[in-house]
PDB file of N, CA, C and O in Angstrom:
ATOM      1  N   UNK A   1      -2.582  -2.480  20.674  1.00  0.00           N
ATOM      2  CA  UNK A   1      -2.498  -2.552  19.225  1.00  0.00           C
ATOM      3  C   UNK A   1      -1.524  -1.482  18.730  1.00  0.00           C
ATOM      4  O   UNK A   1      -1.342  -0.399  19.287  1.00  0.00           O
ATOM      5  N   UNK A   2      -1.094  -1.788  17.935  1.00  0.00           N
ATOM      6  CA  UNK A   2       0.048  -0.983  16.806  1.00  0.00           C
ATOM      7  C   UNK A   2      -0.389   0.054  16.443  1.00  0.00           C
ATOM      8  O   UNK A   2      -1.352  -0.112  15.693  1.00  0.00           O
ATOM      9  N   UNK A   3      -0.066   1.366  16.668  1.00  0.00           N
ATOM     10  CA  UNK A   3       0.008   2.576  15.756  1.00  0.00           C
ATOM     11  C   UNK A   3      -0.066   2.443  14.176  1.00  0.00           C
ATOM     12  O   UNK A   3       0.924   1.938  13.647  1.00  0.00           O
ATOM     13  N   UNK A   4      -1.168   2.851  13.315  1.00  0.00           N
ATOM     14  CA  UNK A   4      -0.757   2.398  11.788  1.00  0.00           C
ATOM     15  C   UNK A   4       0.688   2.912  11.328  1.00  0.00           C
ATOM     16  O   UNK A   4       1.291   3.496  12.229  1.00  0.00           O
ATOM     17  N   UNK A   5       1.371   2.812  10.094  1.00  0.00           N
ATOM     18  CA  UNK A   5       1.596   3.551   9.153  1.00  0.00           C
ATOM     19  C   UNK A   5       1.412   3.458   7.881  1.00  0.00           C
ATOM     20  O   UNK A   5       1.932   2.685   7.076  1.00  0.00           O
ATOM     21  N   UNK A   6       0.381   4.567   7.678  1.00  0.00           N
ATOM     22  CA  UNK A   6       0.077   5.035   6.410  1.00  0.00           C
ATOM     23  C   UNK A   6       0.671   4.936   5.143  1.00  0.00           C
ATOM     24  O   UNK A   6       1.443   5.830   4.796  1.00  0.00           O
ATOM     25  N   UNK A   7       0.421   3.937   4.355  1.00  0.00           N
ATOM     26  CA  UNK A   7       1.276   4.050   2.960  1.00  0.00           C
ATOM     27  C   UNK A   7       0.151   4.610   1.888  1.00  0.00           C
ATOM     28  O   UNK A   7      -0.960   4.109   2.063  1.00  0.00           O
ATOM     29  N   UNK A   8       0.263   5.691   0.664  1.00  0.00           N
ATOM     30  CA  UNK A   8      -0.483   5.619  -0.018  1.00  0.00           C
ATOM     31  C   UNK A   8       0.308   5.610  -1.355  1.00  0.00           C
ATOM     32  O   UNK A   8       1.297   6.323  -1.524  1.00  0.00           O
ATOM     33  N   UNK A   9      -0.189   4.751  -2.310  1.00  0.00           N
ATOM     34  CA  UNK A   9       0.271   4.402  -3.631  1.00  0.00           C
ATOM     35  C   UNK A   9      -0.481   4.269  -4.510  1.00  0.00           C
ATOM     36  O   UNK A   9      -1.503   4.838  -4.124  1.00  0.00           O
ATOM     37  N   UNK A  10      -0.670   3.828  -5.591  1.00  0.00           N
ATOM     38  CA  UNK A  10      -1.615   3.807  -6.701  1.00  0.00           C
ATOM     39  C   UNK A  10      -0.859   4.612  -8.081  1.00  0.00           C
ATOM     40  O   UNK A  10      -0.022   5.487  -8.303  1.00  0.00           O
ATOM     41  N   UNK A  11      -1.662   3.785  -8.729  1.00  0.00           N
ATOM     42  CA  UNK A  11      -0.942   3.679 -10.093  1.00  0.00           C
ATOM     43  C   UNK A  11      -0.168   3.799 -10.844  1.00  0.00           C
ATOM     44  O   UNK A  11      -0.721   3.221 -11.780  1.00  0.00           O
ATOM     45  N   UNK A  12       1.184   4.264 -11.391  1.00  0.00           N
ATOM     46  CA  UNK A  12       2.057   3.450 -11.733  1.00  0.00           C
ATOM     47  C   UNK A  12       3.628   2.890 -10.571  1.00  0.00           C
ATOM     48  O   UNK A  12       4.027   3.715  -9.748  1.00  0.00           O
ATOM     49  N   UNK A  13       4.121   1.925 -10.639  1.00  0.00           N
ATOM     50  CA  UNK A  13       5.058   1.243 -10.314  1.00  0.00           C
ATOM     51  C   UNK A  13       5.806   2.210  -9.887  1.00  0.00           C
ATOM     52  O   UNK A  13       6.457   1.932  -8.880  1.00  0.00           O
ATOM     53  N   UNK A  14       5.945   3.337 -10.347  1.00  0.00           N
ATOM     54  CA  UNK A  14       6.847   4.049  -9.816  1.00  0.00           C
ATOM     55  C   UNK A  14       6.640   4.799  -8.461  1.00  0.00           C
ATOM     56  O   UNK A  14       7.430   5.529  -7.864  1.00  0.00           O
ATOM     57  N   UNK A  15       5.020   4.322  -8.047  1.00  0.00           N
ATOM     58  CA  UNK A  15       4.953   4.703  -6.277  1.00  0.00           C
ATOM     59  C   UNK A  15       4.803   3.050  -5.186  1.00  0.00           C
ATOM     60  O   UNK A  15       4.947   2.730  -4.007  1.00  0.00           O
ATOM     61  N   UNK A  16       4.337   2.233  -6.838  1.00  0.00           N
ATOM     62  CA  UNK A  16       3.500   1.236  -6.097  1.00  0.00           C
ATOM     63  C   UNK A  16       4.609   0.225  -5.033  1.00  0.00           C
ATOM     64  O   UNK A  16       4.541  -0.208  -3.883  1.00  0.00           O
ATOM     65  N   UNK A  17       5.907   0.141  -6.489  1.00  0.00           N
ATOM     66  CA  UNK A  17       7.057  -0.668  -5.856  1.00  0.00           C
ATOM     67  C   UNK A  17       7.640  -0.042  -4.739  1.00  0.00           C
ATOM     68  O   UNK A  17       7.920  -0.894  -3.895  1.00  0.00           O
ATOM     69  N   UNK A  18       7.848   0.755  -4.494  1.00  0.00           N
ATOM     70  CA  UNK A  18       8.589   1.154  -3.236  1.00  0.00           C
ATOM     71  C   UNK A  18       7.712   0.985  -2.014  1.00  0.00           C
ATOM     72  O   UNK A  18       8.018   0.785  -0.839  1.00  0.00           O
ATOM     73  N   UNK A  19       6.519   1.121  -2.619  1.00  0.00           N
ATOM     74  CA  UNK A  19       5.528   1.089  -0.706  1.00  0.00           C
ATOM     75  C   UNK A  19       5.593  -0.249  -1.019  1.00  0.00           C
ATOM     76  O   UNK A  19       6.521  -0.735  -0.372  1.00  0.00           O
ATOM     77  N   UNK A  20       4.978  -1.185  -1.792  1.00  0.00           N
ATOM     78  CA  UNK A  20       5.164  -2.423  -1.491  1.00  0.00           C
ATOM     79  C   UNK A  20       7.104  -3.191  -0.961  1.00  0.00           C
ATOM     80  O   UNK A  20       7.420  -4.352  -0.700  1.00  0.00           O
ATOM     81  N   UNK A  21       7.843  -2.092  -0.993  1.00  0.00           N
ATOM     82  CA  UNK A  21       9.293  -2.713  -0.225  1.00  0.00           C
ATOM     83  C   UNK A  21       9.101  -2.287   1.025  1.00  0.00           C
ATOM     84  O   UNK A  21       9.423  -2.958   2.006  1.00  0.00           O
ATOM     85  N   UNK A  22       8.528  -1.071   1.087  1.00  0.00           N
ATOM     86  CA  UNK A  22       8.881  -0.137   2.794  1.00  0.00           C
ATOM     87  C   UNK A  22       7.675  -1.171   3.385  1.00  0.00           C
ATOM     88  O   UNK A  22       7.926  -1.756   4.439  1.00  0.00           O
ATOM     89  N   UNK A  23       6.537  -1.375   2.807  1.00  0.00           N
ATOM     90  CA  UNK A  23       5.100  -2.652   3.879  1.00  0.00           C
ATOM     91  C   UNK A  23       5.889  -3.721   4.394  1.00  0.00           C
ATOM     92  O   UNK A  23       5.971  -4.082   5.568  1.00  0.00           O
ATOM     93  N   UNK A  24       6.613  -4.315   3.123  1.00  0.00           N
ATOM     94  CA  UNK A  24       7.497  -5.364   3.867  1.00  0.00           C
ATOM     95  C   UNK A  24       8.348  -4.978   4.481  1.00  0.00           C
ATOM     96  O   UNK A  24       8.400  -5.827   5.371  1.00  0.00           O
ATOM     97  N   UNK A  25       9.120  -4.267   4.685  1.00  0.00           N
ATOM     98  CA  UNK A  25      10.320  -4.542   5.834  1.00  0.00           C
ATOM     99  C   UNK A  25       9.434  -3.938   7.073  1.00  0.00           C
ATOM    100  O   UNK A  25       9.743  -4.351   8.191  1.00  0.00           O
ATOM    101  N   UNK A  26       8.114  -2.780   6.952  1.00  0.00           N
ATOM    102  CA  UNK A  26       7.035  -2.281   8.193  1.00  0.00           C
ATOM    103  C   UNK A  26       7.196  -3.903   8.968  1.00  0.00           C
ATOM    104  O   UNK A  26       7.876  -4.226   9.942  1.00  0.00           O
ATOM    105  N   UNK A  27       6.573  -4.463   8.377  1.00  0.00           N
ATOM    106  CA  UNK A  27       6.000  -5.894   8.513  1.00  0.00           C
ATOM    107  C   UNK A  27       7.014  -6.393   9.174  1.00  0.00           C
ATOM    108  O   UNK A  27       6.978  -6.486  10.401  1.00  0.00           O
ATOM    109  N   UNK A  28       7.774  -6.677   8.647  1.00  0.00           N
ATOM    110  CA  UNK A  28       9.254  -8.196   8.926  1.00  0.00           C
ATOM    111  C   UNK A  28       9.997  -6.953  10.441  1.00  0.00           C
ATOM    112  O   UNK A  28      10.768  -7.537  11.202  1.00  0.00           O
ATOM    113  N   UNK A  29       9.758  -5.562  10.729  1.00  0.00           N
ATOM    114  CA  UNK A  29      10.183  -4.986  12.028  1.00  0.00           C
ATOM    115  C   UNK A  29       9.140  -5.167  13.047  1.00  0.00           C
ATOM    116  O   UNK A  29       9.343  -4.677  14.157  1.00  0.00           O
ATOM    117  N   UNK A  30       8.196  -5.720  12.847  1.00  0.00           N
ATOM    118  CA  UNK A  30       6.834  -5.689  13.831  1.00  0.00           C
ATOM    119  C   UNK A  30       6.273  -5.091  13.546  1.00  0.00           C
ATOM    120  O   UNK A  30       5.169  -5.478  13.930  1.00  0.00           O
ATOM    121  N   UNK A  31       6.085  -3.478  12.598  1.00  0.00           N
ATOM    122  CA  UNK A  31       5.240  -2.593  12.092  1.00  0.00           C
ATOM    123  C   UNK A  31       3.595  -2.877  11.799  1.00  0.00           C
ATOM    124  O   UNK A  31       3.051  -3.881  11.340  1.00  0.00           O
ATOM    125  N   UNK A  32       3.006  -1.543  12.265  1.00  0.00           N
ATOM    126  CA  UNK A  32       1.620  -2.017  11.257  1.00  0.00           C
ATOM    127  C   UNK A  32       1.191  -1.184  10.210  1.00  0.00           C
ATOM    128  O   UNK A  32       0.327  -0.312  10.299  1.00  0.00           O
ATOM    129  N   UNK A  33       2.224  -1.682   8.618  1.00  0.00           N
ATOM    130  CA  UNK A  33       1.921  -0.951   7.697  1.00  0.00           C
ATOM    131  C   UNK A  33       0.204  -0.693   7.430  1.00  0.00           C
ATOM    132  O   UNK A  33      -0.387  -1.587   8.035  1.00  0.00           O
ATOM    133  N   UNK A  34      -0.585   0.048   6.865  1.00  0.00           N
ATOM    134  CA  UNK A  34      -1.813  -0.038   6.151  1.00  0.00           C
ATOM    135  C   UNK A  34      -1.883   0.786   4.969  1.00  0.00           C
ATOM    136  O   UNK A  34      -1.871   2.013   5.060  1.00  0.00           O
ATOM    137  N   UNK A  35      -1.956   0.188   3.876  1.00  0.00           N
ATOM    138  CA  UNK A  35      -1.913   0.948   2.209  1.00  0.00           C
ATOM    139  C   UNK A  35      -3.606   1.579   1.988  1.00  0.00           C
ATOM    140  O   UNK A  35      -4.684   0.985   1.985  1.00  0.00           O
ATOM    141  N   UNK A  36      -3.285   2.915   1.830  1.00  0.00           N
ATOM    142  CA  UNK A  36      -4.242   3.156   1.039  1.00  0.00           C
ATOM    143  C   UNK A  36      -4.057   3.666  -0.387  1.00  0.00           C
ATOM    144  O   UNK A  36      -3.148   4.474  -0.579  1.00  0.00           O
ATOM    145  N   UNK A  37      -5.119   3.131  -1.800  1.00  0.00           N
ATOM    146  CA  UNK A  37      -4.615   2.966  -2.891  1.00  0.00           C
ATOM    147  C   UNK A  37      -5.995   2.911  -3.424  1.00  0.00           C
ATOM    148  O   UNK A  37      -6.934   2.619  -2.684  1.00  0.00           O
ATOM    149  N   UNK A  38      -6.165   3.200  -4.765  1.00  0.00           N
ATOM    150  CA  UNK A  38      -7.335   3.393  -5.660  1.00  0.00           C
ATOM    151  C   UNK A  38      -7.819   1.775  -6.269  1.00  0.00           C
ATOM    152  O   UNK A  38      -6.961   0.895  -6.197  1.00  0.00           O
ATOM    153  N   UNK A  39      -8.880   1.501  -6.726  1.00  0.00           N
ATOM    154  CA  UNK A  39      -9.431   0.300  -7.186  1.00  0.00           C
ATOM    155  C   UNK A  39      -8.271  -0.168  -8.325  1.00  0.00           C
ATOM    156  O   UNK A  39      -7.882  -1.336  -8.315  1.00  0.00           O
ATOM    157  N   UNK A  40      -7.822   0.645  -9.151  1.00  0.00           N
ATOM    158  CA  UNK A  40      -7.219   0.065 -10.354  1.00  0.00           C
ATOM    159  C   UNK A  40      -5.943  -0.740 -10.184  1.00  0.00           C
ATOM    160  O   UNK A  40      -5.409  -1.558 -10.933  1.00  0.00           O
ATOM    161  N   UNK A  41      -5.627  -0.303  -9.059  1.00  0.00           N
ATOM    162  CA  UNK A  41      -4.303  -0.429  -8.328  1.00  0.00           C
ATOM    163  C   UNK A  41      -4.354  -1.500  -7.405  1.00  0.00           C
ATOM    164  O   UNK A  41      -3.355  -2.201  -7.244  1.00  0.00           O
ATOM    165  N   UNK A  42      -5.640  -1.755  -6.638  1.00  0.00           N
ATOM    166  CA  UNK A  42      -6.266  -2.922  -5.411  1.00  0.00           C
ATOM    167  C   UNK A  42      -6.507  -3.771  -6.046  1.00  0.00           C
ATOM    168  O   UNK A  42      -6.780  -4.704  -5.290  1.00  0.00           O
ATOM    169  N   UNK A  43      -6.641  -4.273  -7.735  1.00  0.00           N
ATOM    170  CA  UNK A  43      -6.696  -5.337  -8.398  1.00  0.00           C
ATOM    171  C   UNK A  43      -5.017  -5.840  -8.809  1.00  0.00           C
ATOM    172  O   UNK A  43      -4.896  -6.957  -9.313  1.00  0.00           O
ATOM    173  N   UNK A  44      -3.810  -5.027  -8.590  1.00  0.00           N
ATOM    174  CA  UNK A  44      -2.897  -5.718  -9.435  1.00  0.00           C
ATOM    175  C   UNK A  44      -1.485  -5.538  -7.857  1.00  0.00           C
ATOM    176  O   UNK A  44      -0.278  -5.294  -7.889  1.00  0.00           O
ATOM    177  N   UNK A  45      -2.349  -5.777  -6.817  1.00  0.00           N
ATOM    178  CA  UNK A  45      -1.364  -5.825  -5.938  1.00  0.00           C
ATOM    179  C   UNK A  45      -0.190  -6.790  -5.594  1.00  0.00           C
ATOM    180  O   UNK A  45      -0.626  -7.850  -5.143  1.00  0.00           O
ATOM    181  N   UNK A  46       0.947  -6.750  -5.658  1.00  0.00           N
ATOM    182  CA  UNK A  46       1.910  -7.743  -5.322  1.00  0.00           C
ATOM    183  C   UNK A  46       1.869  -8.830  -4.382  1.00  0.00           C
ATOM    184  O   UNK A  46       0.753  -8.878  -3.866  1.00  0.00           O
ATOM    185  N   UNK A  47       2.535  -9.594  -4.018  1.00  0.00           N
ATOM    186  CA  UNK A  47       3.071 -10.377  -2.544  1.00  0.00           C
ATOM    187  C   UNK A  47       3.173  -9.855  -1.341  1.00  0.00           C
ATOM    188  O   UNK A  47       2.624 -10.214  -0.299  1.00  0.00           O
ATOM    189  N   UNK A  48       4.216  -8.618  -1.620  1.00  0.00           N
ATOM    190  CA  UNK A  48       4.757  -7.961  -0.841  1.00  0.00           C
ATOM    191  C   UNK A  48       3.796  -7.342   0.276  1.00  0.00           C
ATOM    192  O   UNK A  48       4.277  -6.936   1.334  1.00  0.00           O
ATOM    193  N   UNK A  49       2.176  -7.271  -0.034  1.00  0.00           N
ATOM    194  CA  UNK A  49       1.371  -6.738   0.425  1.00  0.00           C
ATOM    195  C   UNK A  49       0.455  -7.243   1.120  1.00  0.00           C
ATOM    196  O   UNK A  49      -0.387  -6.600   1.747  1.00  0.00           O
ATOM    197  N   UNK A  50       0.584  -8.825   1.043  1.00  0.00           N
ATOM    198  CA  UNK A  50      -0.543 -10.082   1.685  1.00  0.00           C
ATOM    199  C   UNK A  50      -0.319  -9.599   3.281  1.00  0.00           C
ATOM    200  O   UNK A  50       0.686  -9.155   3.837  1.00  0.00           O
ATOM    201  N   UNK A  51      -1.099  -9.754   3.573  1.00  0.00           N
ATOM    202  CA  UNK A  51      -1.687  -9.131   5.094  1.00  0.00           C
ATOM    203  C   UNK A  51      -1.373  -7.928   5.439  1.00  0.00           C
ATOM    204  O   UNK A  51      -1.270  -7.650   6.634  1.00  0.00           O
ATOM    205  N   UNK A  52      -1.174  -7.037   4.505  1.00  0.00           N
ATOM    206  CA  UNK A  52      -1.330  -5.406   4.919  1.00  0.00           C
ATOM    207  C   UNK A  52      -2.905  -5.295   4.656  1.00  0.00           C
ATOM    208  O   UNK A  52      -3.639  -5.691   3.750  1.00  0.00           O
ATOM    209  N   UNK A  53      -3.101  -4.592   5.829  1.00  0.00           N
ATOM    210  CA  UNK A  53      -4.319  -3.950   5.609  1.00  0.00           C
ATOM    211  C   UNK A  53      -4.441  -2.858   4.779  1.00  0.00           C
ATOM    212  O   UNK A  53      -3.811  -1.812   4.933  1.00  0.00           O
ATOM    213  N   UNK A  54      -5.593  -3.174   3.513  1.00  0.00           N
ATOM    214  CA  UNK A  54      -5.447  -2.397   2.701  1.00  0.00           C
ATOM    215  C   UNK A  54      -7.157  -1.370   2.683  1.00  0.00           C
ATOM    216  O   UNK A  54      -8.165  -1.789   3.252  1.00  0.00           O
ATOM    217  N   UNK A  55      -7.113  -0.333   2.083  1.00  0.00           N
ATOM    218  CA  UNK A  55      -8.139   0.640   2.310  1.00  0.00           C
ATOM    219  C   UNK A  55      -8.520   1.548   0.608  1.00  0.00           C
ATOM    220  O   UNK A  55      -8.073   2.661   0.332  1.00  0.00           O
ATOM    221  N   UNK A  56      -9.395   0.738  -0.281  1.00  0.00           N
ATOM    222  CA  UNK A  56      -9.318   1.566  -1.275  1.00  0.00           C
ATOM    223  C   UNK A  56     -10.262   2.541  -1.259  1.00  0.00           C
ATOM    224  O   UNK A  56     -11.370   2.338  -0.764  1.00  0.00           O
ATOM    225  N   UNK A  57      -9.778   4.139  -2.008  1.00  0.00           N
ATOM    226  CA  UNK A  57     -10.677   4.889  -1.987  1.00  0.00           C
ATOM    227  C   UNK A  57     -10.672   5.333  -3.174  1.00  0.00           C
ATOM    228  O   UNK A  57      -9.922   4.863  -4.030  1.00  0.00           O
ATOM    229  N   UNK A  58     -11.403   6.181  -3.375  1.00  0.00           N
ATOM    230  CA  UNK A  58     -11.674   7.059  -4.691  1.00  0.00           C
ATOM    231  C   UNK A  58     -10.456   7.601  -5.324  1.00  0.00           C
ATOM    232  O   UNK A  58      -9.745   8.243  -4.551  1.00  0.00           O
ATOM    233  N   UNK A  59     -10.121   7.518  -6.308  1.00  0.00           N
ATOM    234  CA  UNK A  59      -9.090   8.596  -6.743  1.00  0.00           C
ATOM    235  C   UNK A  59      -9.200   8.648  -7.775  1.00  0.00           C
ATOM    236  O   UNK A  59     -10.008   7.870  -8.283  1.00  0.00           O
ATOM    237  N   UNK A  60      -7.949  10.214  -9.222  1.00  0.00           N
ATOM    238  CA  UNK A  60      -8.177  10.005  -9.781  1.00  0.00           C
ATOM    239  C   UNK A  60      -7.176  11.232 -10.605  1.00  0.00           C
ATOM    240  O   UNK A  60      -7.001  12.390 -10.224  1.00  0.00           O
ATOM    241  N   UNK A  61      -6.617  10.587 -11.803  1.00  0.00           N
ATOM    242  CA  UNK A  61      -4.839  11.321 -11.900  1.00  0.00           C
ATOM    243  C   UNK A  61      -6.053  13.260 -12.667  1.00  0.00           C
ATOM    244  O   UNK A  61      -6.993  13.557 -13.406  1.00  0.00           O
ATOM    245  N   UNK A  62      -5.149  13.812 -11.855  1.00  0.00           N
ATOM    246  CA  UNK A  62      -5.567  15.386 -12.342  1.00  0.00           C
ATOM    247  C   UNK A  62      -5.597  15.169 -13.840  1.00  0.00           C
ATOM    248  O   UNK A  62      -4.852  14.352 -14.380  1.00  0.00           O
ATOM    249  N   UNK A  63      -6.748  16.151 -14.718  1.00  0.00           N
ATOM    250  CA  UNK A  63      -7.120  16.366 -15.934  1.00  0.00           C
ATOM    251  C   UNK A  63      -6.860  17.954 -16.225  1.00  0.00           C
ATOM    252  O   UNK A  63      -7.132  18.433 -17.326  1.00  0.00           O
TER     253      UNK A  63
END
């Protein structure tokens, strides 16, 4: 089995789009991307991300 690599992203576009480009090309090289990303973020996931294994956890932007 594949070594992961770790993507973590979550909430706004400005982390989400780029890991969802780098999963796909992980993917389309043989890679085994896996995203980890917060609930708010695991509801509005792209295409780009269908069969990445995804892992949501807790998070939550500093106050």
């Amino acid at each position: 089995m594949l070594r992961p690599i770790a993507l973590a992203a979550g909430g706004t576009g400005g982390h989400l789009f780029p890991a969802e480009a780098l999963a796909g090309e992980l993917a389309r090289r043989g890679e085994r991307p896996v995203l980890f990303t917060d609930a708010r973020t695991a509801a509005r996931l792209g295409p780009g991300f269908a069969g990445v294994e995804t892992h949501v956890i807790r998070a939550a932007g500093v106050a």
